[in-house]
C-alpha positions, 0 to 999 in steps of 0.5 A, a space after each residue: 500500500 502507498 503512502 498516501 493510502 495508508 495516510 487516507 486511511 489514517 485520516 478517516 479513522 482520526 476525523 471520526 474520533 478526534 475532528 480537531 486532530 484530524 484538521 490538524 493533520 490535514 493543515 499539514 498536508 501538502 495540498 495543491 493551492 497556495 499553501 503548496 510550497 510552505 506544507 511541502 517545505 514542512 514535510 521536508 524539514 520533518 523529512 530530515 530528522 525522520 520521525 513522523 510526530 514532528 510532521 503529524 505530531 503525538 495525539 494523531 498517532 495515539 487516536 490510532 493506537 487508541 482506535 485499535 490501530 497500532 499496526 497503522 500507526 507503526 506502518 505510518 512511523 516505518 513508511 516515513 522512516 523509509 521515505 527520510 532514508 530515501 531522502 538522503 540517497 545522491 542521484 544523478 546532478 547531486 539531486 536527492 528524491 522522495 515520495 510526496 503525500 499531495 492533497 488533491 480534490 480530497 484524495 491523497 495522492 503520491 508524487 516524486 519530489 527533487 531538491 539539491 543544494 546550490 552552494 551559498 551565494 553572496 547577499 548583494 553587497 553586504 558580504 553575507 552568505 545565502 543558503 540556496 535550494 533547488 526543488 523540482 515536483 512534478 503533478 498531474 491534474 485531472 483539469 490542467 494536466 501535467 505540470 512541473 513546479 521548478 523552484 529555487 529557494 534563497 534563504 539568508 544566514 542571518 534572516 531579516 524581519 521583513 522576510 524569511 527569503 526569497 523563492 522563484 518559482 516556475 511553473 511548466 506546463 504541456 498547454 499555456 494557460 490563459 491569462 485569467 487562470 495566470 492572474 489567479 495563481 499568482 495571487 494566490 503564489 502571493 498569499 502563500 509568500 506572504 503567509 511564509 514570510 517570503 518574496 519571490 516571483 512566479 513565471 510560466 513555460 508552456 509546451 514543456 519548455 525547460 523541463 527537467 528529466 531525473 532518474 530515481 535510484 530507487 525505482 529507476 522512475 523518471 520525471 518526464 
C-alpha cells in the first residue's frame, strides 16, 4: 500500500474520533493551492530528522493506537522512516528524491519530489552568505494536466524581519494557460509568500519548455 493510502486511511479513522486532530493533520498536508510550497517545505524539514510526530505530531498517532490501530500507526512511523532514508540517497546532478503525500480534490495522492543544494551565494553587497535550494515536483491534474513546479529557494544566514527569503518559482506546463487562470495563481503564489514570510516571483513555460528529466535510484522512475 502507498503512502498516501495508508495516510487516507489514517485520516478517516482520526476525523471520526478526534475532528480537531484530524484538521490538524490535514493543515499539514501538502495540498495543491497556495499553501503548496510552505506544507511541502514542512514535510521536508520533518523529512530530515525522520520521525513522523514532528510532521503529524503525538495525539494523531495515539487516536490510532487508541482506535485499535497500532499496526497503522507503526506502518505510518516505518513508511516515513523509509521515505527520510530515501531522502538522503545522491542521484544523478547531486539531486536527492522522495515520495510526496499531495492533497488533491480530497484524495491523497503520491508524487516524486527533487531538491539539491546550490552552494551559498553572496547577499548583494553586504558580504553575507545565502543558503540556496533547488526543488523540482512534478503533478498531474485531472483539469490542467501535467505540470512541473521548478523552484529555487534563497534563504539568508542571518534572516531579516521583513522576510524569511526569497523563492522563484516556475511553473511548466504541456498547454499555456490563459491569462485569467495566470492572474489567479499568482495571487494566490502571493498569499502563500506572504503567509511564509517570503518574496519571490512566479513565471510560466508552456509546451514543456525547460523541463527537467531525473532518474530515481530507487525505482529507476523518471520525471518526464
Amino acid at each position: 500500500m502507498e503512502f498516501g493510502a495508508v495516510m487516507e486511511e489514517a485520516m478517516a479513522i482520526i476525523s471520526a474520533r478526534a475532528p480537531q486532530v484530524a484538521t490538524t493533520v490535514q493543515n499539514s498536508l501538502p495540498a495543491t493551492g497556495p499553501k503548496m510550497v510552505p506544507t511541502t517545505l514542512f514535510f521536508l524539514a520533518a523529512l530530515r530528522l525522520g520521525v513522523v510526530e514532528n510532521w503529524l505530531g503525538g495525539p494523531a498517532l495515539q487516536q490510532l493506537r487508541d482506535a485499535g490501530r497500532r499496526d497503522l500507526a507503526e506502518k505510518i512511523g516505518s513508511d516515513f522512516s523509509r521515505l527520510s532514508q530515501q531522502s538522503r540517497e545522491t542521484l544523478p546532478g547531486d539531486w536527492r528524491g522522495f515520495s510526496l503525500p499531495l492533497m488533491q480534490d480530497n484524495s491523497l495522492q503520491q508524487l516524486q519530489f527533487f531538491y539539491r543544494r546550490q552552494g551559498d551565494s553572496d547577499e548583494g553587497n553586504t558580504g553575507e552568505q545565502s543558503k540556496t535550494t533547488r526543488f523540482l515536483v512534478n503533478v498531474s491534474l485531472s483539469r490542467m494536466g501535467d505540470l512541473q513546479l521548478d523552484g529555487l529557494l534563497r534563504k539568508p544566514a542571518t534572516p531579516k524581519p521583513a522576510a524569511s527569503g526569497h523563492l522563484d518559482l516556475i511553473l511548466r506546463s504541456d498547454a499555456p494557460f490563459d491569462v485569467s487562470l495566470q492572474q489567479d495563481l499568482r495571487r494566490a503564489f502571493t498569499h502563500g509568500l506572504e503567509d511564509s514570510k517570503l518574496s519571490g516571483s512566479l513565471q510560466f513555460q508552456a509546451n514543456r519548455q525547460g523541463w527537467q528529466t531525473i532518474a530515481h535510484a530507487a525505482d529507476d522512475s523518471r520525471m518526464t
